[in-house]
Each structure stands twice: as C-alpha cells, then as structure tokens.
C-alpha positions as CSV (number, residue, x, y, z in Angstrom):
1,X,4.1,-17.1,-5.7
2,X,3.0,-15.2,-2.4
3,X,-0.8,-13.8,-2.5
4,X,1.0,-10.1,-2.4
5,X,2.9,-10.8,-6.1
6,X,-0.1,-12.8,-7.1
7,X,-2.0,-9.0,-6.7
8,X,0.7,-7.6,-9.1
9,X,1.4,-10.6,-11.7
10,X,-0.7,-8.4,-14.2
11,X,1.1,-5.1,-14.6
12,X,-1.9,-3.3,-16.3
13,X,-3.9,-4.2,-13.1
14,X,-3.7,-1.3,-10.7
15,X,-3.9,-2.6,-6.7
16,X,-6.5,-0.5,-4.8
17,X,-5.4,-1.1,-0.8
18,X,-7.4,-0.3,2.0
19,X,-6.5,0.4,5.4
20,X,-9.0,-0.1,8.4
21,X,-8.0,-0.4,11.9
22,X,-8.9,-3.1,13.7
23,X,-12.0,-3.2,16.0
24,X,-13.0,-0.1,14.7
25,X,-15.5,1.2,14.9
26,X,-16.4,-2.6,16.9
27,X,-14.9,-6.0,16.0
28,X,-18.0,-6.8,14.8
29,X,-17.7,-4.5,11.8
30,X,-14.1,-5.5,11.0
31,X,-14.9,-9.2,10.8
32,X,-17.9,-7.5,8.4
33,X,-16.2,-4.8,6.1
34,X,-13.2,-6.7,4.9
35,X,-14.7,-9.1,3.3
36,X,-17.1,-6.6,1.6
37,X,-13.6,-4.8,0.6
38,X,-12.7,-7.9,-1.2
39,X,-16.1,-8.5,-2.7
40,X,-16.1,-5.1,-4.3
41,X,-12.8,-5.5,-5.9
42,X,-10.1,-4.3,-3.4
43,X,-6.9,-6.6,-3.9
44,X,-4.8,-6.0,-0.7
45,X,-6.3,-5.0,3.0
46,X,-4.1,-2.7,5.4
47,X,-5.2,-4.1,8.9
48,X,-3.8,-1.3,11.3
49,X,-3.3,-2.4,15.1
50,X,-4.6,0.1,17.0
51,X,-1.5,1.5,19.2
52,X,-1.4,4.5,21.7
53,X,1.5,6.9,20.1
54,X,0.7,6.2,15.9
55,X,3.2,8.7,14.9
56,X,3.0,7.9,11.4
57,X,-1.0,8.8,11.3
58,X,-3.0,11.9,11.3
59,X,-6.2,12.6,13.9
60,X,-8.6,10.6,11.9
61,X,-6.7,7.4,12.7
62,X,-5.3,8.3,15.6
63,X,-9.2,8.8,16.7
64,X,-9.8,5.4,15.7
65,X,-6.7,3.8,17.2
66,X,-7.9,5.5,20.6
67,X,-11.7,4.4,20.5
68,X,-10.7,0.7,19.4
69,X,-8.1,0.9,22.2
70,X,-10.7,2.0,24.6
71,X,-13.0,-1.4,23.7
72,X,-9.9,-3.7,24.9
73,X,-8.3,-3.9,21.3
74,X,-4.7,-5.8,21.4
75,X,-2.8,-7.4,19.1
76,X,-3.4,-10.6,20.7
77,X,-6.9,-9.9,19.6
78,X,-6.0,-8.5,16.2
79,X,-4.1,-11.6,15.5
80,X,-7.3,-13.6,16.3
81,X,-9.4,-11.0,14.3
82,X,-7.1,-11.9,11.4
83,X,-7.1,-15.5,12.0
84,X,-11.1,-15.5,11.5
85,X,-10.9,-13.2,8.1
86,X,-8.5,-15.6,6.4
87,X,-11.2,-18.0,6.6
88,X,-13.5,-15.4,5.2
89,X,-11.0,-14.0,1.9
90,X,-8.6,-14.7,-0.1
91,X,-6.5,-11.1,-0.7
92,X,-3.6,-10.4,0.9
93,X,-3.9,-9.2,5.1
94,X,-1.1,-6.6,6.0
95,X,-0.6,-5.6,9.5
96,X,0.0,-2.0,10.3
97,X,1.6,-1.5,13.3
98,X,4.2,0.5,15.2
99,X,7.4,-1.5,16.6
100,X,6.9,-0.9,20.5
101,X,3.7,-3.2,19.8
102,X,5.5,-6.2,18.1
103,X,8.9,-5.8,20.7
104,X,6.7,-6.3,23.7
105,X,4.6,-9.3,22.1
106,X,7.7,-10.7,21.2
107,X,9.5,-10.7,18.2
108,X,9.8,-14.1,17.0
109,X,6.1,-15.0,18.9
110,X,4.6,-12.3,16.9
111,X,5.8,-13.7,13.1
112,X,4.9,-16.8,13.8
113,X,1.3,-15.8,15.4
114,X,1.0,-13.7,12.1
115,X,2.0,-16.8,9.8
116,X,-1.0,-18.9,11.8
117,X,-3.6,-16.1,11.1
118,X,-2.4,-15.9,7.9
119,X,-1.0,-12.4,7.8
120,X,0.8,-11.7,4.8
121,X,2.6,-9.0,5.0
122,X,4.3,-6.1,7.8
123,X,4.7,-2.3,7.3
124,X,6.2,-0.6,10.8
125,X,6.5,2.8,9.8
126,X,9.0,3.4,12.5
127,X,11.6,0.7,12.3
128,X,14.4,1.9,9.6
129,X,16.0,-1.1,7.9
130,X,19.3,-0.4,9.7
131,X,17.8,-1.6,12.9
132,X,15.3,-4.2,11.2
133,X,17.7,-7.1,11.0
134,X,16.3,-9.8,13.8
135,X,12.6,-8.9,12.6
136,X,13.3,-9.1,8.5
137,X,15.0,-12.7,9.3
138,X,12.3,-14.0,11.2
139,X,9.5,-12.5,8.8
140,X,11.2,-14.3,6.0
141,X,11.6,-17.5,8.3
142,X,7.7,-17.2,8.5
143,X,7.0,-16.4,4.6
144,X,6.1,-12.7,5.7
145,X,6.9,-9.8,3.9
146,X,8.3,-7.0,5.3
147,X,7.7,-3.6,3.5
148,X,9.4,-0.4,4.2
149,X,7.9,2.5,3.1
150,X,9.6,6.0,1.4
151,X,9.0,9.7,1.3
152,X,9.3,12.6,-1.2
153,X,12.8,13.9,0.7
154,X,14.3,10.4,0.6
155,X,18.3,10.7,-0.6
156,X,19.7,8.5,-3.6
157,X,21.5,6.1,-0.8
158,X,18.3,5.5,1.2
159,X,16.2,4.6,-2.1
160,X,18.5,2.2,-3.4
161,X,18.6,0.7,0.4
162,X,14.9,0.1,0.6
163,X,15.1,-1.6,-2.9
164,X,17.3,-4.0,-1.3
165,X,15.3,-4.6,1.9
166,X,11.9,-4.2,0.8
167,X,9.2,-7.0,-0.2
168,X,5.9,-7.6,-1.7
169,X,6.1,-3.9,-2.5
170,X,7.6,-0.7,-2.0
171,X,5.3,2.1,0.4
172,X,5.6,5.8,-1.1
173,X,4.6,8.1,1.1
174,X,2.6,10.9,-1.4
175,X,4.4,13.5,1.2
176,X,6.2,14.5,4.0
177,X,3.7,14.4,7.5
178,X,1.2,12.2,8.8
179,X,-1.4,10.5,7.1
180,X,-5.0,12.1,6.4
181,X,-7.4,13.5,3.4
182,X,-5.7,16.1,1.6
183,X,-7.9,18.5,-1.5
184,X,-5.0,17.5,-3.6
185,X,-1.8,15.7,-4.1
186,X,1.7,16.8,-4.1
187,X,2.6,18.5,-7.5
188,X,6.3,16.3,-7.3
189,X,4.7,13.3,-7.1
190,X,4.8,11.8,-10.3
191,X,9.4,12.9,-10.5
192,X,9.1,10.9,-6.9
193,X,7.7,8.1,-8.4
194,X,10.1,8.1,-10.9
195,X,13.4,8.3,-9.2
196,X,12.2,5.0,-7.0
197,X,11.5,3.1,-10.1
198,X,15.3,3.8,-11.3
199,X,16.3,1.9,-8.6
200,X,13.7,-0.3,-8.0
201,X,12.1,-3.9,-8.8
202,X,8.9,-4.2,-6.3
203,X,5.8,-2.7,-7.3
204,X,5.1,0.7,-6.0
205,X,2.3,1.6,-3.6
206,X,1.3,5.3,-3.2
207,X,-0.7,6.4,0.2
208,X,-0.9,9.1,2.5
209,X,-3.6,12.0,1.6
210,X,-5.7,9.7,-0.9
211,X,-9.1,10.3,-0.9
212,X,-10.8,10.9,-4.0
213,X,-11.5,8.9,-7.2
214,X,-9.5,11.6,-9.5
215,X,-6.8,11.1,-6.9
216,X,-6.7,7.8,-7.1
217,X,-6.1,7.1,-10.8
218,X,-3.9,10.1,-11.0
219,X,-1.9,8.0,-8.6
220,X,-2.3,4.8,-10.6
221,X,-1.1,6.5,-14.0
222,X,2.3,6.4,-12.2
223,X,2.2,4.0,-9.6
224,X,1.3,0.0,-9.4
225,X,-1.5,0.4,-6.6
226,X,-3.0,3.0,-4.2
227,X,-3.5,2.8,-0.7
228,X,-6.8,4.8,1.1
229,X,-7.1,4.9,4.7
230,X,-8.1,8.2,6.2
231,X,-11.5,8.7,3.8
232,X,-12.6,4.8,4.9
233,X,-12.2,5.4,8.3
234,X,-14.4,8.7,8.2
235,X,-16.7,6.5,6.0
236,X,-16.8,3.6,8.9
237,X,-17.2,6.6,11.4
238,X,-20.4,7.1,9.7
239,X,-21.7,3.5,10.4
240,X,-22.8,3.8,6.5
241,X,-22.3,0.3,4.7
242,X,-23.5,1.4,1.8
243,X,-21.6,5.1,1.7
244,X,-18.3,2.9,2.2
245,X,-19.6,0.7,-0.9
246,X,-20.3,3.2,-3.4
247,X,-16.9,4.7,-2.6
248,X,-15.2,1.8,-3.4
249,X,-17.2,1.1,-6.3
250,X,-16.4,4.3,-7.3
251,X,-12.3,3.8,-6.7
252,X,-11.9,0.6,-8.7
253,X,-13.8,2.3,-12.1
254,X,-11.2,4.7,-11.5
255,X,-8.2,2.8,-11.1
256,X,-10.0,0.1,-13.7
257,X,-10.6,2.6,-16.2
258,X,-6.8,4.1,-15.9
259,X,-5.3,1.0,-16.4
C-alpha cells in the first residue's frame, strides 16, 4: 500500500492537507514547519514549487511563489528540500507544480528525481489528462501518483475521465477561480461532491477557499480530506510558529470531531 492510501485505509478518518510553498518564507522554515505539520496531526503535505505564471493560485500564493523565487528557489532545489524532509516524516510529500516547470527539467529526469526524494505524489493544475500520457506512464514507472483535480462546472464525460486517470485521490476544486480565503463556501458544494462520488473510487479532496475550522469540517461531512493553503501561507507570512500551531490544532478537532 502507497503512504497516500495508507492516509485513507480508515474511511472515518478525515485527511487534513496542507499546502506550503517551498522556501517560503526561507528554506530554513520549510525544512522547519513540515515536520511540525506532521507532528500536529496533518496526514498529507502539498509542497508547491514556486513558479513564475501559477495560474491556478490567487495573490497570496502567487506572493509567495514570487519572494521564494526571488531567494533562488528551483525545483532542483525543491527536489533537494524534499529529499531532506523524507528523512524528517513519514506522511505523504505531494508536489505542486505547473507543467512548464517539470517540461524544462525533463520529464522522465524529473519522476525519477521525485522517486529519490521521496515524493509521493504530482498535482499539475494545468496539464489535462488528454495531453498527460508520457508523464502518467513515467509517474507510474516511478510509483508516483498523479492526481488531477475537478471543478464545480465539470461535464458528466470529464468526471467519469478523471476517475479513470486519477490516483491517490481525486482534487475538487470548492469553485470556479483561483485559489485564496473565501468568508464562506460555495452553497453547491456538497450536490458537487456527490455527482463525483457516482463515478468515482479514489478518495475525495476538497481545496480552494478553505480557511476556517467550520469550513473545514463542513467540507469533511462530505468529502474524505481537506486541503488549506492560502490561510497557512498568511500564517507563515506572519513568521508566527505558534499562530500556525494553534490553527492546526484547531483544524484536526474539527475534522476529528466530524468524523
């Protein structure tokens, strides 16, 4: 069993994910916070590479992806970033990155880079799965999974393709738009849920506009885990340890007391 289906072997267990980009706000505090993450009961870490056109992402990340670029941050260096965290946890690592990044480093060079840092998983917001076919071979050559993520306005045909294609888990985008902090969540959410799990196996993974404990397990009554990524990056912004640790404290009693 891969570390991502070891996170969801218990069904009742809800996955809290979050995403940090690499180097940011210094290297020094990546190699720092995700293993905190892991120590206060986060199952799966999103490691973003920074890149210089994150169309998926709203300012806050883009912010960060610019400042970590500006300290010298590539993905040669995230893949050496993530090699010296596996020796520090044990949860899943998932890259976050676009596809211009992993193109340019090579595809096949990059899987197998990722399988030596022990990178466990791939989510490239901007590669569909019709044009995905070299990577997903390769990924599975290197015991990687690749996961494609979903929105809201997503037709029959293209849920039922991403059940196909998908592993590890399925991405739902909460809503159409970039990721960021959003007051509240989309009122469709839980009927978008639904219509994925009709057609689909993998555990489901809601993100995009998370960022409150009530959020979170209203997420988790319908979903298998919840991804948070614009809230911990305004939290690391802060340079506050221990405002980032009492908000994930505060997100696994949620999700812990849902399930």
């Amino acid at each position: 069993m891969s570390r991502i289906a070891s996170v969801f072997a218990t069904p009742e267990h809800k996955a809290l994910m979050p995403f940090v980009t690499v180097g940011y706000p210094s290297v020094e505090a990546t190699l720092e916070i995700v293993p905190l993450l892991e120590s206060l009961g986060c199952d799966i870490v999103e490691l973003g590479i920074p890149f210089s056109d994150p169309l998926a992402d709203g300012i806050t990340i883009q912010e960060a992806s610019h400042q970590a670029l500006c300290q010298g941050v590539s993905p040669s260096l995230c893949l050496e970033i993530a090699a010296e965290l596996r020796k520090k946890v044990t949860i899943p690592l998932i890259f976050m990155t676009y596809y211009n990044p992993v193109f340019s480093f090579g595809i096949e060079r990059f899987c197998q880079s990722c399988h030596k840092s022990g990178i466990d998983g791939l989510i490239i917001p901007d590669l569909p799965p019709e044009e995905a076919g070299e990577l997903e071979s390769l990924a599975q050559q290197y015991q990687i999974d690749l996961i494609y993520l979903l929105a809201p306005n997503s037709t029959e045909e293209r849920i039922q393709l991403i059940a196909e294609k998908s592993h590890g888990f399925i991405y739902l985008v909460s809503l159409t738009g970039t990721t960021g902090a959003r007051q509240k969540l989309p009122s469709n959410l839980e009927n978008f849920v639904t219509r994925v799990k009709q057609k689909a196996s993998q555990p489901l993974c809601v993100g995009f506009g998370i960022s409150t404990p009530e959020q979170a397990q209203e997420v988790a009554k319908v979903a298998d885990g919840v991804i948070v990524g614009s809230r911990i990056i305004q939290l690391l912004e802060e340079r506050s340890t221990d405002k980032l640790a009492e908000f994930i404290k505060v997100l696994r009693k949620a999700l812990d007391n849902c399930a």
